[in-house]
C-alpha positions, -999 to 999 in steps of 0.1 A, spaced: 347 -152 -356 376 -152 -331 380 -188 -313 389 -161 -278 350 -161 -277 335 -187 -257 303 -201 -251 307 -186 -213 313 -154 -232 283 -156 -251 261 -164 -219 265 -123 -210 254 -94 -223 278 -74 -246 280 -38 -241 285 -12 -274 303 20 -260 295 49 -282 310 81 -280 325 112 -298 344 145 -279 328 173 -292 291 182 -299 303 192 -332 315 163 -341 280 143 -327 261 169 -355 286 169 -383 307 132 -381 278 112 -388 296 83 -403 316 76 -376 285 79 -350 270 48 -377 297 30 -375 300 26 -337 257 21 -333 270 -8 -360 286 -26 -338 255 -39 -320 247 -60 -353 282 -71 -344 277 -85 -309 242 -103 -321 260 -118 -349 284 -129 -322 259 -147 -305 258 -130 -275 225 -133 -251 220 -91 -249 235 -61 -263 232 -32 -247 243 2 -266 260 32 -240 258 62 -256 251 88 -227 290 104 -234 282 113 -269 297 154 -268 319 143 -243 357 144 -242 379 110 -228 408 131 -216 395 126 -179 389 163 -177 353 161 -174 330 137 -160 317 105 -181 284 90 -171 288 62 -196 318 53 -185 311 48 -155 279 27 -163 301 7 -183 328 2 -151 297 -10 -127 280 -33 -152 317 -50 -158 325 -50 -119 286 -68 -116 304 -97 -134 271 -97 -160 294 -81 -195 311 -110 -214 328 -85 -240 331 -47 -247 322 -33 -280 344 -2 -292 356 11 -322 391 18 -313 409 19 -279 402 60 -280 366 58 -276 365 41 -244 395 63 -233 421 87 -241 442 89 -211 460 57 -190 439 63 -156 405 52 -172 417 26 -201 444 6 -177 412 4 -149 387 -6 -176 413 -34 -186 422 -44 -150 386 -54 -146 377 -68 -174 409 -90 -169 393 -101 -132 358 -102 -147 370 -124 -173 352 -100 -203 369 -96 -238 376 -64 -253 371 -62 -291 372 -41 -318 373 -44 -357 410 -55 -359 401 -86 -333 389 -101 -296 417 -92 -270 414 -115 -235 432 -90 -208 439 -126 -190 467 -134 -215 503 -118 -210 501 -107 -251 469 -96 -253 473 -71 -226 501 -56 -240 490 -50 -268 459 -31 -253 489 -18 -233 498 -1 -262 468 7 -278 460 28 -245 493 46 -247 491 55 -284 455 64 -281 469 90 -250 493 101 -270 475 107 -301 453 132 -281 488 154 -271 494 153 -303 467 162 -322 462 186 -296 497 202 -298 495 202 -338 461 220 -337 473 249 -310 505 255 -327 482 260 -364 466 279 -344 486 305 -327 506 303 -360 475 318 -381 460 340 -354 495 357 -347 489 371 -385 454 380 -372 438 357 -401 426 332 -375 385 333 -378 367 330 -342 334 346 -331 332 383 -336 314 407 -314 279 424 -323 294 453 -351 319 433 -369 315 407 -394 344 388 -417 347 401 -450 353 376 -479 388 380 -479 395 370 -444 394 407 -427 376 417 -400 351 447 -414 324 467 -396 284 453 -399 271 471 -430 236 473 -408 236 510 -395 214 501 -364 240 475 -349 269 498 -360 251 530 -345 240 513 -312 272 503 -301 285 535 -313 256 555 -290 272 530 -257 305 540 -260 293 578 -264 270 575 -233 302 562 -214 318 589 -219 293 610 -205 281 590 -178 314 577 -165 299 544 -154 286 516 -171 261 507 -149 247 543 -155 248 534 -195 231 497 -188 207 524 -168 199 549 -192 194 523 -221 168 507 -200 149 537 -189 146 548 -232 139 513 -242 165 510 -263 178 474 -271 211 456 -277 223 435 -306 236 398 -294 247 372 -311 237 337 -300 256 308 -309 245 270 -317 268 248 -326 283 264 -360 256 287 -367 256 321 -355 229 344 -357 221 384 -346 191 390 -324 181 423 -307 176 420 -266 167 443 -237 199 453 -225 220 436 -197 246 447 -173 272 416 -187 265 426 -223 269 468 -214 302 453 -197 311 431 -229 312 459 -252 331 481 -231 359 456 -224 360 440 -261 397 458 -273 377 448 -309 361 475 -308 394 497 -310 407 483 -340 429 458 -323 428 416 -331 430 402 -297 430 362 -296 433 344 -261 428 367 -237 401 340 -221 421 313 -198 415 280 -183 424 268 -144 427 230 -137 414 219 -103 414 183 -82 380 171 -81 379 137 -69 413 126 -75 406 136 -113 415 170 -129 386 194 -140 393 225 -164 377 257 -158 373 281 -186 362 316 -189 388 336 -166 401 367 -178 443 367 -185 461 400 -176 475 418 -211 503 408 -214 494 368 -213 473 372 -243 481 352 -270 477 378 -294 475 416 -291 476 437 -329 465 469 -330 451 491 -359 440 459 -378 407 466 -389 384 503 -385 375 508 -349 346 523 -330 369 540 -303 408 546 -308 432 526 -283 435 558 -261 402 559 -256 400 525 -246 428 524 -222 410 553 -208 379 531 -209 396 504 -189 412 528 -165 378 544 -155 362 507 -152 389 493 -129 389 531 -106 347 520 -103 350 488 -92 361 496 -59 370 466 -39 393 450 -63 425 476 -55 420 487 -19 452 515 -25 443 523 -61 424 557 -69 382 551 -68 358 573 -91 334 590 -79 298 575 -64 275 598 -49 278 607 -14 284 639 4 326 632 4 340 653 -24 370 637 -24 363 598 -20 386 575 -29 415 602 -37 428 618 -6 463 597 2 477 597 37 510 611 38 525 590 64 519 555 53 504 558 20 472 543 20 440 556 11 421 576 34 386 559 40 350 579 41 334 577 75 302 594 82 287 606 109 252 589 116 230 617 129 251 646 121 238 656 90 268 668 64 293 659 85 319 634 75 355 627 81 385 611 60 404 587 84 431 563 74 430 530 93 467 524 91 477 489 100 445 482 114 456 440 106 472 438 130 457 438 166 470 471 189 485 491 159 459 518 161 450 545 136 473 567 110 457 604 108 421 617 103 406 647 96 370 663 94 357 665 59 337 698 57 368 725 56 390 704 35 366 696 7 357 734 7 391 747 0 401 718 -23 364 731 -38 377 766 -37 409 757 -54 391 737 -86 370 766 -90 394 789 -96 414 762 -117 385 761 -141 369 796 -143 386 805 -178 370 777 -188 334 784 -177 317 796 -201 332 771 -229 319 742 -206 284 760 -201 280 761 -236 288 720 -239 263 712 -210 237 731 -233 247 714 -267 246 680 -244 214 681 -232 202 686 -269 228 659 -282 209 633 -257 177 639 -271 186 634 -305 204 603 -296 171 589 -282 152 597 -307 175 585 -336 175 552 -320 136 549 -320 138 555 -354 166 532 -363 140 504 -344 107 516 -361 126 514 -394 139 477 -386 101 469 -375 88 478 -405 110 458 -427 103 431 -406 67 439 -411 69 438 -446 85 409 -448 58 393 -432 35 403 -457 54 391 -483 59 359 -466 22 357 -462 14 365 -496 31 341 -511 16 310 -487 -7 288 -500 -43 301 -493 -55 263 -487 -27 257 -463 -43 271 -435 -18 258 -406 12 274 -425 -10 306 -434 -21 306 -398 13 313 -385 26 337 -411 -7 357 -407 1 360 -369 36 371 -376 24 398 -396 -2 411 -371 27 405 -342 50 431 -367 19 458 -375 16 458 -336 57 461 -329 54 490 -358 26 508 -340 42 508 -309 74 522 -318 56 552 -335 36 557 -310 72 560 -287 85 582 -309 54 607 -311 54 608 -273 91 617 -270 91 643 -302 60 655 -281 81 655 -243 109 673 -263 87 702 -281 68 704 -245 103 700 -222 117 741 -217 143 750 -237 180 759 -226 180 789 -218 217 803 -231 220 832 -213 210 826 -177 236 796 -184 264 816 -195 253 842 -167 257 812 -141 292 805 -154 305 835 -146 296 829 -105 312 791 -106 307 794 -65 267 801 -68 265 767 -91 286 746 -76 265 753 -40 233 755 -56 209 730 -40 202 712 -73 237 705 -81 245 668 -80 274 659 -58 282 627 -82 287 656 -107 308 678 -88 331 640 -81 335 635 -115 347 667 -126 377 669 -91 384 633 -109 391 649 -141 412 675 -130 429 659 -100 452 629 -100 450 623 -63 460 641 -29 478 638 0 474 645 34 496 650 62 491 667 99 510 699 110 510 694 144 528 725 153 502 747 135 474 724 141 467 724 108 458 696 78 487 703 49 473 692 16 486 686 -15 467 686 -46 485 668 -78 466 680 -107 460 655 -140 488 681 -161 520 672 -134 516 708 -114 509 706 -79 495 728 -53 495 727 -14 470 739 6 467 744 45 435 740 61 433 747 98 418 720 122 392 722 148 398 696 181 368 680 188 343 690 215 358 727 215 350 762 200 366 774 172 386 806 179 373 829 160 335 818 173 345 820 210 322 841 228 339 865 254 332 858 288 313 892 297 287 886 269 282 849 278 276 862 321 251 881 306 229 855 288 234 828 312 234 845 345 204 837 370 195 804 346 225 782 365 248 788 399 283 799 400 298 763 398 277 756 363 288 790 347 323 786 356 322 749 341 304 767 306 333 794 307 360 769 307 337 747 278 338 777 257 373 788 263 363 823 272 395 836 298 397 861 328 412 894 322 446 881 329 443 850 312 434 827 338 406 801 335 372 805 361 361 791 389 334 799 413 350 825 433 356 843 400 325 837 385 310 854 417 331 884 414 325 892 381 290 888 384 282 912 413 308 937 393 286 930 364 252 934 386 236 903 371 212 883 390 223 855 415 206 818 406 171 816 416 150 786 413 114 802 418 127 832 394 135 809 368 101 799 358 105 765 382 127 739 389 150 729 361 174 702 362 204 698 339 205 672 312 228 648 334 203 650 359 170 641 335 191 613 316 199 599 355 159 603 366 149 586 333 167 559 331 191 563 292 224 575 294 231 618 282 239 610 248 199 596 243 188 623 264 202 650 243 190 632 206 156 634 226 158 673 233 174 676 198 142 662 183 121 680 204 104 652 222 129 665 254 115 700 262 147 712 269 168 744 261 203 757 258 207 796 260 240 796 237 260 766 219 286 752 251 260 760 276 242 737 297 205 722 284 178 735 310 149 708 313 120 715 332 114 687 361 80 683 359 78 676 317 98 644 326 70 629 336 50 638 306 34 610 285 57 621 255 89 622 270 77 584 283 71 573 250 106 588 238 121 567 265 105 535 258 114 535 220 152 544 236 150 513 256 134 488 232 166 493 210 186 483 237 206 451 233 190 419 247 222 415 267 220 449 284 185 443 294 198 410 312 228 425 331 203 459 344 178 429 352 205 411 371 222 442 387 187 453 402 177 416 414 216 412 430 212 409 467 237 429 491 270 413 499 268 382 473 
């Protein structure tokens, strides 16, 4: 026993510090585990008054990259003054970097504790002793780097000639030779076949993770413990749909390292973050066509392509696939002055109607909008313009969409039968299991016997599934070829077709356009476009533009039919104000004004305005938003829903609202619901402007 331990010593507790850095080691290095729980016996042979064993960091690493509870136990109970000595192994158990072990042996040097291990007590009071702990520290540090260096370079060095063994993705297994080989079970193998085939017909893979819910269909994971690996069927997930797609395994290439780690400062102490993805090319190692692949690499880059287009808020100037909507050409159309992509705006109570606007600079404060243009015209010419690219093509794609439709229905129903063959070997396996139990160990026979019942009723379930769908399938109409191939001859009638689905129609501009670009003649008033097509040709289009608020030219009435439908209804000044609305011109060009109006009216011999021969007083919409209360805009949604009896004789005209239905208890109840969405702050300020007292 070393003479450095004291009776004083021997008055405090002694603490044991147990740990090991991976829960690996904590299941498989048993040995050294005993040998540290030894060292109690140690510290009671030594005399001491209490040992107390820490072994909460047991799984945990002493690099200082992740937080030790039992180290930091062990720090208070040696700063309470209450530890005489410190039980370790070696100096790398209590720590392997110079932060933690040079604290630890600044206070036990003030608490006047000993730190001792098999080779001998050390006092951190005397000048030798705490240099040699000194160094004991360092090497311990710098055995870590080391070790750690060694094992990373072995490592890169074996996976760079792909024999490096890590965790393989649900399909592949390791062969006994070292190769990565395809699962020889045909359900795993087929299911993850049947995702990557409904990915290429869906185009999305939360569409896949969709359609794999709605036909039951389940996913094979593998779940990790430790060492031990093991295969279990789930219902799918989103993350798992996503894992499969991603995985370049699957396309024959050995990819190792393309996971990363970030180090952050966390209370003055770094903390490693794993799990981030690394772009390609810092992956440690990329080999392709090293063992048989689900997918070829084209089709994967193709894969990766369509994924990063659908997540849409990653690349604000990158192309976007298509989502539904009624934009055909969302996330493609390219402004041509600055080069950003134009943005979908739609109107809120205007039905069909959307535009494609670029924001420009809109950062920066004052820099205003780039160009914009309605949607409706453009996407029916660029419409017009795919149509005609794929008519020799039709009927080729009419017969797909039929063998498609019959494709996914034998995909369903092979995969109900790949699962009702799996339950039943797992059913039979039951019974055998059960058969072979002792018939007096009833808690053992018990179990088994509900396994086997659990399995009958999985079994009867999936044939009950698959007699309902063979029975939807036989009862569902078939295709019928001809009235298909008919259709594709008249491309224009399906693609307008009410039932057609405008996420369809996206997809298909998205495979046969790259992108387009837009630019503004202002000189023809017209939108130039400029279609790049997937092949490299490229086609401009013009599309004429309509200004906002005005008639179109070919839809401008003339001015003697329009006198004629709204003469009597309104006075000279109101007609004259229509004309000009509508555009309609004099016979020499010139625009109208009462004195015209007049003229042409008694050359005409239409009616001058009479109130009393116009079925009663009317009132213009102005005038009924003004007695009501709302502003013209909520008047006119209010005569557009028909809540507002009010009329308009031709489009540009004004609205004639009889006076006396404004006081009607529908039109009341129209205007209340206006008002109650009014903002709490416009209430206020009409409150204060009609309580505000003249001349203050």
């Amino acid at each position: 026993m070393s003479s450095k331990i004291t009776a004083e010593h021997r008055s405090r507790a002694a603490v044991v510090y147990v740990r090991q850095s991976t829960m690996a080691q904590v299941m498989g290095n048993l040995e050294s585990q005993r040998r540290q729980y030894d060292l109690a016996r140690a510290a009671e042979a030594g005399g001491f008054a209490s040992v107390t064993v820490i072994d909460q960091d047991l799984g945990r690493s002493g690099s200082g990259i992740m937080e030790r509870p039992g180290f930091e136990r062990l720090v208070a109970m040696v700063c309470s003054g209450d530890v005489g000595a410190v039980y370790c192994i070696e100096a790398s158990r209590l720590a392997r970097n110079g932060r933690d072990w040079h604290h630890l042996i600044d206070l036990c040097a003030l608490a006047g504790a000993l730190v001792i291990d098999p080779d001998g007590a050390y006092d951190p009071r005397l000048v030798n002793d705490r240099l040699l702990l000194g160094l004991k520290g360092t090497m311990s540090e710098y055995e870590l780097s080391l070790l750690r260096q060694r094992g990373i370079a072995a490592r890169d060095s074996k996976a760079r000639r792909g024999e490096f063994r890590f965790m393989l993705p649900p399909g592949f297994c390791w062969s006994e030779t070292g190769q990565i080989e395809m699962d020889p079970d045909e359900h795993v193998v087929e299911t993850i076949r049947l995702i990557f085939a409904k990915f290429r017909e869906l185009g999305s893979a939360r569409q896949v993770f969709l359609w794999l819910r709605s036909v039951d269909i389940k996913m094979p994971v593998v779940l990790r413990n430790i060492d031990v690996c093991k295969l279990t069927w789930k219902a799918p997930a989103y993350h798992s749909v996503m894992q499969v797609l991603h995985n370049p395994l699957y396309a024959g290439a050995y990819a190792f390292g393309r996971k990363g780690q970030r180090t952050r400062i966390v209370d003055g102490r770094a903390r490693k973050v794993s799990g981030f993805d690394k772009p390609r090319d810092q992956w440690n190692v990329l080999l392709r066509d090293q063992h048989p692949a689900y997918i070829g690499w084209q089709e994967y880059e193709d894969n990766q392509k369509l994924l990063l287009e659908n997540a849409h808020m990653k690349k604000l100037c990158a192309r976007k696939s298509g989502r539904g909507g009624r934009a055909l050409l969302t996330g493609l159309m390219r402004c041509g002055r600055c080069g950003r992509m134009m943005r979908v705006f739609y109107g809120m109570a205007k039905g069909a109607a959307h535009r494609y606007q670029c924001r420009g600079d809109d950062a920066h404060v004052g820099a205003g909008l780039c160009i914009g243009i309605g949607g409706v015209r453009v996407d029916r010419a660029v419409a017009m313009q795919i149509l005609e690219a794929v008519s020799d093509r039709a009927v080729e794609a009419a017969i797909l969409a039929a063998d498609q439709v019959e494709r996914s229905n034998t995909d369903v129903i092979a995969a109900v039968e790949r699962d009702l063959e799996a339950a039943r070997y797992e059913a039979s396996l039951a019974a055998r299991r059960y058969e072979l139990v002792d018939p007096a160990k009833r808690h053992v026979a018990r179990e088994l016997e509900a396994r086997w019942n659990s399995a009958l009723e999985r079994v009867a379930e999936l044939e009950r599934r698959l007699t309902g769908i063979r029975d939807a399938k036989v009862a569902r109409p078939k295709v019928d070829r001809t009235l298909l191939l008919q259709l594709a001859q008249d491309l224009p009638a399906a693609w307008n077709a009410p039932s057609s689905d405008m996420r369809t129609k996206q997809r298909l501009v998205r495979i046969l356009v790259q992108e387009l670009v837009c630019n503004l003649d202002d000189a023809t008033n017209e939108a130039v476009m400029l279609i790049h097509w997937t092949g490299g040709r490229h086609t401009e289009i013009r599309v004429p533009r309509v200004k906002t608020g005005r008639y179109p030219s070919d839809m401008a009435p003339t001015a003697v039919d329009a006198l004629r439908k709204l003469a009597g209804h309104w006075p000279d000044r109101e007609l004259a104000v229509s004309l000009n609305r509508m555009r309609c011109k004099s016979g020499q060009g010139e625009t109208w004004t009462t004195v015209r109006v007049r003229e042409m009216r008694e050359r005409l011999g239409l009616p001058e305005y009479d109130p009393a021969r116009a079925g009663g007083e009317m009132v213009s919409l102005g005038k009924a938003a003004e007695q009501l209360g709302i502003c013209v805009g909520s008047a006119k949604s209010l005569a557009q829903k028909g809540i507002l009896p009010a009329t308009q004789i031709m489009p540009g005209s004004p609205w004639l609202v009889p006076a006396a239905s404004l006081v009607s208890e529908a039109v009341q109840i129209g205007v209340r619901q206006v008002v109650s969405r009014r903002p709490k702050i416009y209430e206020d300020y009409q409150y204060d402007k009609a309580i505000r007292l003249p001349g203050l």
